[in-house]
MDTraj code that builds the backbone (N, CA, C; nanometers):
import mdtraj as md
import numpy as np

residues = "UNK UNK UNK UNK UNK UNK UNK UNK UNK UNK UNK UNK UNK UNK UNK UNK UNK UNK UNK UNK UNK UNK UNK UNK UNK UNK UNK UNK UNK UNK UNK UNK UNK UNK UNK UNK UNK UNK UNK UNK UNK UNK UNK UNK UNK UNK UNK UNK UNK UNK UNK UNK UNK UNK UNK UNK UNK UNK UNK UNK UNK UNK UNK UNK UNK UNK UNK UNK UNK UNK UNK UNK UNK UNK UNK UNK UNK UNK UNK UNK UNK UNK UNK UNK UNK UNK UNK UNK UNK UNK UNK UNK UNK UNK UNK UNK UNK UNK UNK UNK UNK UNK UNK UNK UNK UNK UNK UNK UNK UNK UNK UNK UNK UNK UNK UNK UNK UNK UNK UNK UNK UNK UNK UNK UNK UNK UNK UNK UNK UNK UNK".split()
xyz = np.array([
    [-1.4451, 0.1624, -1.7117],
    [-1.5882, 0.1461, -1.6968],
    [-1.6215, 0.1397, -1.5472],
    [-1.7155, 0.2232, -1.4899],
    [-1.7772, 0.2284, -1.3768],
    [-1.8549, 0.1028, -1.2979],
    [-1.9362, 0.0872, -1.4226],
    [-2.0215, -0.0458, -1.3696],
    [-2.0167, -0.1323, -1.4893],
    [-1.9743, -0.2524, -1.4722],
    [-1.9898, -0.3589, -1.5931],
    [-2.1244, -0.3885, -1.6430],
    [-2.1960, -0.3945, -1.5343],
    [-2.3743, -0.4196, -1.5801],
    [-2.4597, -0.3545, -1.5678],
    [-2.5504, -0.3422, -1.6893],
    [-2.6633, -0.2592, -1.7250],
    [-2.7954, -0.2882, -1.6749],
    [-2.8744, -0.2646, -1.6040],
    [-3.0123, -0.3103, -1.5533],
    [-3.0807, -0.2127, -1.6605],
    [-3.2023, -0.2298, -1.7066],
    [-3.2985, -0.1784, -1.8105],
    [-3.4093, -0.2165, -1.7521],
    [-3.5102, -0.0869, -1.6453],
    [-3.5980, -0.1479, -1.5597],
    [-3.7462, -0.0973, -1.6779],
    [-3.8104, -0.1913, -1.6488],
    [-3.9285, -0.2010, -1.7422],
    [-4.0368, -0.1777, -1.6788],
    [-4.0573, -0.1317, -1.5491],
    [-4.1566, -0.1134, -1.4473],
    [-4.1435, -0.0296, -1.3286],
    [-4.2442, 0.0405, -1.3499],
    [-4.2623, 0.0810, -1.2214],
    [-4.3720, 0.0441, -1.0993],
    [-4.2569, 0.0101, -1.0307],
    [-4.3383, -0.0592, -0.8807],
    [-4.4315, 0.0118, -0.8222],
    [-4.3561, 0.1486, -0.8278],
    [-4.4604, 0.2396, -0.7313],
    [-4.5838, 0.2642, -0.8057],
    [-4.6160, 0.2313, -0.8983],
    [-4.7661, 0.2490, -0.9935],
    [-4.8279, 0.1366, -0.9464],
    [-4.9823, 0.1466, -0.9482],
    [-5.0858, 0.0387, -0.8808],
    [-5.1322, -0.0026, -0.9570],
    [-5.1983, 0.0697, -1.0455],
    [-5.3264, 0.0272, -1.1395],
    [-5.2220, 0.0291, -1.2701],
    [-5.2937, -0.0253, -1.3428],
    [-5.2686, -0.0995, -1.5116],
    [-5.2992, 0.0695, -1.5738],
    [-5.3683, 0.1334, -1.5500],
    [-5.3805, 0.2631, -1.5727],
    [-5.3257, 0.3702, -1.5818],
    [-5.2428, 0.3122, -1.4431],
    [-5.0999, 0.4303, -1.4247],
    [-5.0235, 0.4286, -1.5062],
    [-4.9531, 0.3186, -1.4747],
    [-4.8273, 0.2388, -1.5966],
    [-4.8537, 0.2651, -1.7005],
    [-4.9942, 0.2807, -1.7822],
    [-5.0342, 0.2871, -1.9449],
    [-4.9964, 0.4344, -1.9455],
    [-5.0169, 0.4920, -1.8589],
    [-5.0026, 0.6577, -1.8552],
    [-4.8548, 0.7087, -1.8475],
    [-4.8174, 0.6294, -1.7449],
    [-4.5972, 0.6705, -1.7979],
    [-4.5378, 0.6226, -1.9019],
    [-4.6046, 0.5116, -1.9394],
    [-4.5268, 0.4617, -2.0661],
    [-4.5573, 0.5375, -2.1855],
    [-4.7108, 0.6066, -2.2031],
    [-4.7447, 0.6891, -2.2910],
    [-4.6251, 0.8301, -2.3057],
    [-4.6080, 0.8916, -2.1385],
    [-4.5898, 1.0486, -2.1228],
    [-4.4547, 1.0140, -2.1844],
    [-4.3810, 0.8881, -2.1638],
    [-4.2489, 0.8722, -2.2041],
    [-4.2422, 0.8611, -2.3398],
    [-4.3216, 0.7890, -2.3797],
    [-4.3064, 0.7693, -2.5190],
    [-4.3578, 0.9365, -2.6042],
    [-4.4425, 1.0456, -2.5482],
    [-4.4601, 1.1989, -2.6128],
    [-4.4014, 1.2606, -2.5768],
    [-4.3131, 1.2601, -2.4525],
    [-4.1281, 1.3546, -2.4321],
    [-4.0536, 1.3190, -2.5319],
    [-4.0107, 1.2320, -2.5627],
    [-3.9381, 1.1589, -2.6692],
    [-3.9310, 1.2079, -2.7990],
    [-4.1089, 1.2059, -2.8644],
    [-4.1453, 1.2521, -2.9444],
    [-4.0983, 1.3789, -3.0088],
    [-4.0301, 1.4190, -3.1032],
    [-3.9688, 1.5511, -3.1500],
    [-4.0954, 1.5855, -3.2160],
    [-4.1637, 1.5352, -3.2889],
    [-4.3177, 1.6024, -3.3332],
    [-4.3989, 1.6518, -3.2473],
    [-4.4215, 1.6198, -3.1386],
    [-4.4549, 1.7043, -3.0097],
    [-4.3995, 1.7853, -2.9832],
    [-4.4253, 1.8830, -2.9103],
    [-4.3542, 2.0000, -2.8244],
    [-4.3836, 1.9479, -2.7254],
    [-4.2763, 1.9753, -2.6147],
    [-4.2286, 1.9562, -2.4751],
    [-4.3471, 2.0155, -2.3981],
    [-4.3792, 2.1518, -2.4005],
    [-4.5483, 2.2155, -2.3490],
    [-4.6577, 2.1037, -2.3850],
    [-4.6817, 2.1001, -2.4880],
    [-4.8055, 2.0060, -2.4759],
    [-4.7762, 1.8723, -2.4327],
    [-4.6968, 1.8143, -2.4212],
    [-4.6627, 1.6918, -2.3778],
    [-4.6931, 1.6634, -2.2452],
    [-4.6375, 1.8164, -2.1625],
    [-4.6497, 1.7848, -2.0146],
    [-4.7777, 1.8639, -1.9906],
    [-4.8271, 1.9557, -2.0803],
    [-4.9871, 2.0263, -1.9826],
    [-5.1039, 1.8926, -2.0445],
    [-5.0520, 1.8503, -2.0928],
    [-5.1486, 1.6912, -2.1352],
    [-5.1550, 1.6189, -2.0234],
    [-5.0399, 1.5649, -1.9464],
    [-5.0003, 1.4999, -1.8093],
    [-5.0157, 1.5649, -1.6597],
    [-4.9724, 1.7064, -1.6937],
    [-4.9500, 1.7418, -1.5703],
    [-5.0474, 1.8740, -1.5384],
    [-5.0815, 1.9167, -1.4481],
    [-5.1531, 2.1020, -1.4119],
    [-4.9890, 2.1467, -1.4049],
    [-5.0451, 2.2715, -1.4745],
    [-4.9497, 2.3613, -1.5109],
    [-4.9864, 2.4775, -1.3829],
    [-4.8685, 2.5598, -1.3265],
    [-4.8829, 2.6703, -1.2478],
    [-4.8362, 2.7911, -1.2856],
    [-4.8735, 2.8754, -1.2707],
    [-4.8321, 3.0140, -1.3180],
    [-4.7380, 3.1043, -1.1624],
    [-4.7672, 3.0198, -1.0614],
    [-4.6611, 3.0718, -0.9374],
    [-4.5635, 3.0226, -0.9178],
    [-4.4498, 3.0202, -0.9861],
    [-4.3531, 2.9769, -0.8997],
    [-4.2500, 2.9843, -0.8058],
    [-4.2568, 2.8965, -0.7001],
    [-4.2018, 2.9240, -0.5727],
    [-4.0790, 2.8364, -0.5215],
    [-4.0162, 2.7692, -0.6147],
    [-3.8718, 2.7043, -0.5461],
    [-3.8023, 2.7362, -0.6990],
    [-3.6817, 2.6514, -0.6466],
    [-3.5727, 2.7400, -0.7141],
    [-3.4939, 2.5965, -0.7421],
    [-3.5374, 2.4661, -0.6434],
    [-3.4798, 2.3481, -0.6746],
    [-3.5934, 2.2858, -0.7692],
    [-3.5319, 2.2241, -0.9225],
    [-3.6086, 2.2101, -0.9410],
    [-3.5548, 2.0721, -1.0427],
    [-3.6094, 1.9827, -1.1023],
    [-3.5616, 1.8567, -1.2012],
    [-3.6174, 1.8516, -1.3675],
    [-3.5350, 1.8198, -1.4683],
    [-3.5637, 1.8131, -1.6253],
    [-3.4835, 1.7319, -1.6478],
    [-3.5282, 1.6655, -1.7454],
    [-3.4800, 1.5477, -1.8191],
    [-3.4573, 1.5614, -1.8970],
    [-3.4165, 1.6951, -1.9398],
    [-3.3970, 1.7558, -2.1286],
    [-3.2805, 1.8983, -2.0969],
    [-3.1847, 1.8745, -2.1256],
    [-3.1090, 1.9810, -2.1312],
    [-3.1821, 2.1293, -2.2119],
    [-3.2545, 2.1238, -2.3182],
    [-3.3142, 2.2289, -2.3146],
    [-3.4164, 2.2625, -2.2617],
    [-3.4787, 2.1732, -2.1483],
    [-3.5811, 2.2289, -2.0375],
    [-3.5202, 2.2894, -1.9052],
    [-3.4294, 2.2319, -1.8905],
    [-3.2949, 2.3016, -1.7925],
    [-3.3092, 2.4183, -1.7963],
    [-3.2343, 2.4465, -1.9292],
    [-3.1869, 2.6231, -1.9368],
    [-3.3393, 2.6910, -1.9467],
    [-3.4747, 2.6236, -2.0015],
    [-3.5650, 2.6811, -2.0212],
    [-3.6084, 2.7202, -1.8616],
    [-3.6202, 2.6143, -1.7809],
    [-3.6185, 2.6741, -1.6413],
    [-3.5816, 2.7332, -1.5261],
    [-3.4097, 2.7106, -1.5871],
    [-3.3383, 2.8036, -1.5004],
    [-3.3147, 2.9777, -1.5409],
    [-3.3655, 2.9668, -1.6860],
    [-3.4039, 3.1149, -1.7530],
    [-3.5265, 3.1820, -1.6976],
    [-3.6131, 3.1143, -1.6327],
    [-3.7020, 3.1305, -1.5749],
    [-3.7031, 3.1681, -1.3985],
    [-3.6502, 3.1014, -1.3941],
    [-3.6489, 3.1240, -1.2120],
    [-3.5216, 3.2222, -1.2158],
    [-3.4270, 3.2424, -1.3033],
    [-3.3496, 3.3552, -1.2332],
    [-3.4675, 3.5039, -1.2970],
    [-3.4950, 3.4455, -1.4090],
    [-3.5921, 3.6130, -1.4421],
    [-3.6639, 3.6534, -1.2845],
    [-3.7291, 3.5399, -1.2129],
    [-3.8408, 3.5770, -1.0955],
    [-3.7482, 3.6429, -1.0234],
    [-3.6365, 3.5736, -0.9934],
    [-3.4891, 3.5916, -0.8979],
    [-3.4870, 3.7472, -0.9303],
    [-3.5013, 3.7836, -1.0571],
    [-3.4341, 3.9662, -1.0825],
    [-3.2777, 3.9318, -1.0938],
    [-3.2413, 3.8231, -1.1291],
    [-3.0853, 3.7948, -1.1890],
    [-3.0686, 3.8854, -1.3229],
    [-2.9597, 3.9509, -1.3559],
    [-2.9448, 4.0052, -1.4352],
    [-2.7968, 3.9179, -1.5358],
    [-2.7645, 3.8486, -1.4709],
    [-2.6294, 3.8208, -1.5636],
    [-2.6303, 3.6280, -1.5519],
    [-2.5454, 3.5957, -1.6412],
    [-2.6128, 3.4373, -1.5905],
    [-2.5315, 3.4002, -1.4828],
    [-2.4060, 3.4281, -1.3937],
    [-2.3590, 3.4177, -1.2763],
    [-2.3259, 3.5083, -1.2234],
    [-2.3489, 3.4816, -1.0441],
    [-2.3434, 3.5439, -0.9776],
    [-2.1994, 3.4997, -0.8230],
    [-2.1596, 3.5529, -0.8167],
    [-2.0533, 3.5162, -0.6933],
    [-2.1303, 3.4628, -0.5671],
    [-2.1207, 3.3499, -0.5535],
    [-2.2354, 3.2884, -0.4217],
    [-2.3029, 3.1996, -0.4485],
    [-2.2972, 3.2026, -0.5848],
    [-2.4213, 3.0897, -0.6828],
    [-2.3507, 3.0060, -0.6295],
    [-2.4647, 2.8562, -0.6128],
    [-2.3499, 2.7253, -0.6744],
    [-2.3724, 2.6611, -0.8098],
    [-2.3051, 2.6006, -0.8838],
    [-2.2775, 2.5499, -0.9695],
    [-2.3180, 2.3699, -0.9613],
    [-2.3375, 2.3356, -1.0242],
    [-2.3521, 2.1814, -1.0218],
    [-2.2789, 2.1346, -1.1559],
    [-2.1789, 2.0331, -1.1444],
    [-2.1337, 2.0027, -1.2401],
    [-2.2038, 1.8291, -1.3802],
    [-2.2136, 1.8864, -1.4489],
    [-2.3174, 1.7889, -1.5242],
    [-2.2241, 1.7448, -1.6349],
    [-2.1121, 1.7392, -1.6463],
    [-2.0585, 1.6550, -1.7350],
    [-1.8788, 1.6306, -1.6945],
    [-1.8193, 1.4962, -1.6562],
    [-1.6573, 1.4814, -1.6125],
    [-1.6304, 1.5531, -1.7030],
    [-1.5685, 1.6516, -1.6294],
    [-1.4005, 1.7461, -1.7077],
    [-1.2689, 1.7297, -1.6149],
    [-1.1587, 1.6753, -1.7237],
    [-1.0294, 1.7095, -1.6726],
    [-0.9366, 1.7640, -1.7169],
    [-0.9064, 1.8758, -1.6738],
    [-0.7848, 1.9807, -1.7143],
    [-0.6616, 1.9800, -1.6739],
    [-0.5493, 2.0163, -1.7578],
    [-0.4338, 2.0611, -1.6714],
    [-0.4372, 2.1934, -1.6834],
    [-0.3934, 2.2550, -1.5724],
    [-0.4252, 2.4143, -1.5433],
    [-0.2587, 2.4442, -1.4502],
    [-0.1678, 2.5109, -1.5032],
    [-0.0319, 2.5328, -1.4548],
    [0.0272, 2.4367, -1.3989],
    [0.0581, 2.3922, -1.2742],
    [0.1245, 2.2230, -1.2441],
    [0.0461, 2.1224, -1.2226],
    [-0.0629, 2.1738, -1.1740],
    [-0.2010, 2.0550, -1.1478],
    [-0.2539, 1.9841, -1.2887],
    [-0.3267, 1.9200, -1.2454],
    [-0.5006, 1.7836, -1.3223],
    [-0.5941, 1.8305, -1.2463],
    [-0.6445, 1.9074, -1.2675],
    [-0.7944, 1.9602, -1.1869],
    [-0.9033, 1.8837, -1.2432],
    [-0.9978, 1.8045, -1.1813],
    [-1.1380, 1.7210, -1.1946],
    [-1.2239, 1.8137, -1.1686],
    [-1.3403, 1.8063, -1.2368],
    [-1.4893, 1.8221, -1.2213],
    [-1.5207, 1.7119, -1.2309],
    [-1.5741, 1.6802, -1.1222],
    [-1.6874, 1.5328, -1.1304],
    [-1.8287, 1.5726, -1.1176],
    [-1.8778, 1.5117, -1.2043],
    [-2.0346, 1.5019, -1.2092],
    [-2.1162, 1.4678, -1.1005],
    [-2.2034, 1.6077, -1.0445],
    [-2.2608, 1.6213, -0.9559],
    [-2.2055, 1.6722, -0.8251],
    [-2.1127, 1.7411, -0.8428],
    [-2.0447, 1.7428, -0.7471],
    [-2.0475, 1.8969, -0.7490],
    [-2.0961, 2.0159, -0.6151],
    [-2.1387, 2.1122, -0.5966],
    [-1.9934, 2.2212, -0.6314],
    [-2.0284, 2.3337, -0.6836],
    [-1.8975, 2.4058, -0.7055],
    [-1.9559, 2.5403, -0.6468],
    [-1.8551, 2.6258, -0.5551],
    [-1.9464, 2.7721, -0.5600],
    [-1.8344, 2.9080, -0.5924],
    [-1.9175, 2.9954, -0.6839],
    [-1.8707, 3.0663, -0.7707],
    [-1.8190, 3.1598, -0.6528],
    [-1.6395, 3.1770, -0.5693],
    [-1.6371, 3.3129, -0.5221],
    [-1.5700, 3.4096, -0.6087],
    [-1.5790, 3.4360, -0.6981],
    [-1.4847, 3.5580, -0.8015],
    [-1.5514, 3.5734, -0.9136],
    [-1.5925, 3.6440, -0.9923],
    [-1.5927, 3.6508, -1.1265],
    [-1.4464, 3.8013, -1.2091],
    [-1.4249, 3.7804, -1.2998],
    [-1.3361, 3.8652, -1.3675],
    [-1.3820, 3.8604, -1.5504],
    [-1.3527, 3.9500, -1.6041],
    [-1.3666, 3.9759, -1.7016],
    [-1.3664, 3.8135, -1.7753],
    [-1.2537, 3.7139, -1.7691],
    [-1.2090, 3.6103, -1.7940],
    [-1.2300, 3.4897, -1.7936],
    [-1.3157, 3.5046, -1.6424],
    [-1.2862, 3.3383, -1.5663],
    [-1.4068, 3.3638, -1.4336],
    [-1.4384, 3.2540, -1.4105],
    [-1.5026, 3.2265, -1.2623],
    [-1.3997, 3.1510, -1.2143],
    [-1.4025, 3.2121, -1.1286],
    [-1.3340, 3.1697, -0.9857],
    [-1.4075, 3.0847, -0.9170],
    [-1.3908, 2.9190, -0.8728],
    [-1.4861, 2.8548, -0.8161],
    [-1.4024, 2.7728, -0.7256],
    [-1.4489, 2.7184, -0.5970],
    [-1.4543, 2.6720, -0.5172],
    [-1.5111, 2.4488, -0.5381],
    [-1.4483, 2.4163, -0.5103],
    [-1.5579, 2.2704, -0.4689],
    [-1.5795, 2.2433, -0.3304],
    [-1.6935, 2.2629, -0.2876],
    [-1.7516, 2.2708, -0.1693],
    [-1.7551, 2.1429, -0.1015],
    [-1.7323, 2.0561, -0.1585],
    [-1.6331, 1.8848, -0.0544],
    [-1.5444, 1.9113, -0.0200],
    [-1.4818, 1.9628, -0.0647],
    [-1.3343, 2.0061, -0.0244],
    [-1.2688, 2.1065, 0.0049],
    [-1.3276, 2.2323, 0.0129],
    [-1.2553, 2.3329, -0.0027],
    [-1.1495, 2.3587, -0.0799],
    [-1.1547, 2.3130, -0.2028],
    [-0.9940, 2.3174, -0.3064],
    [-1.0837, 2.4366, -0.4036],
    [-1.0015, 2.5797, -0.3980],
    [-1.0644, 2.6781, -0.5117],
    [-0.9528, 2.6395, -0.6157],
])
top = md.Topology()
chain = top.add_chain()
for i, resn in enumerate(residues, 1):
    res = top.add_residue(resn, chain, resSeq=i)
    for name in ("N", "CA", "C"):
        top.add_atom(name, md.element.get_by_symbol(name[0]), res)
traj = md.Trajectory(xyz[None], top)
């Protein structure tokens, strides 16, 4: 175990008014919601844009992830889902044995794709230089 203790924060500081707070605790409680759809949940909360212009971007839903990174590589003109140069971000600990080694993926930790082959990506971890 990483950390023995759990904090469960019930507030947000950076909100002023009694208004705000009623309003995150709501948007949280209609993300949540599976009877909702994820679209109306957030064009309820948020202005929606039809330009988009970065490529870094944050979701709290693994299928809003791929929904947005399906999106920004379409703008990109990506044709395949990797590319040699990409980086990778790793989102879940994996440990392998791979010929004499224990190779780690740690979570969050940047990887960049130099190879692809019929087979395999070829990747790099960019802390370290270990491909």
């Amino acid at each position: 175990m990483i950390f023995p203790n759990s904090i469960y924060l019930k507030e947000n500081k950076r909100l002023k008014s009694e208004a705000e707070k009623q309003t995150l605790k709501q948007f949280k409680a209609d993300i949540f919601n599976k009877d909702i759809s994820i679209k109306t949940s957030v064009t309820k909360y948020f202005k929606l844009i039809n330009d988009i212009k970065t490529t870094d971007n944050i979701a709290l839903q693994n299928e809003v992830c791929d929904m947005v990174s399906k999106t920004v590589r379409k703008l990109q003109q990506r044709k395949t889902d990797y590319e040699v140069g990409e980086t990778l971000i790793c989102r879940k600990y994996l440990k392998m044995k791979m010929e004499k080694a224990i190779v780690k993926f740690n979570v969050n930790y940047e990887y960049e794709i130099i190879n692809i082959n019929a087979k395999e990506l070829i990747i790099k971890d960019r802390s370290s230089d270990k491909s």
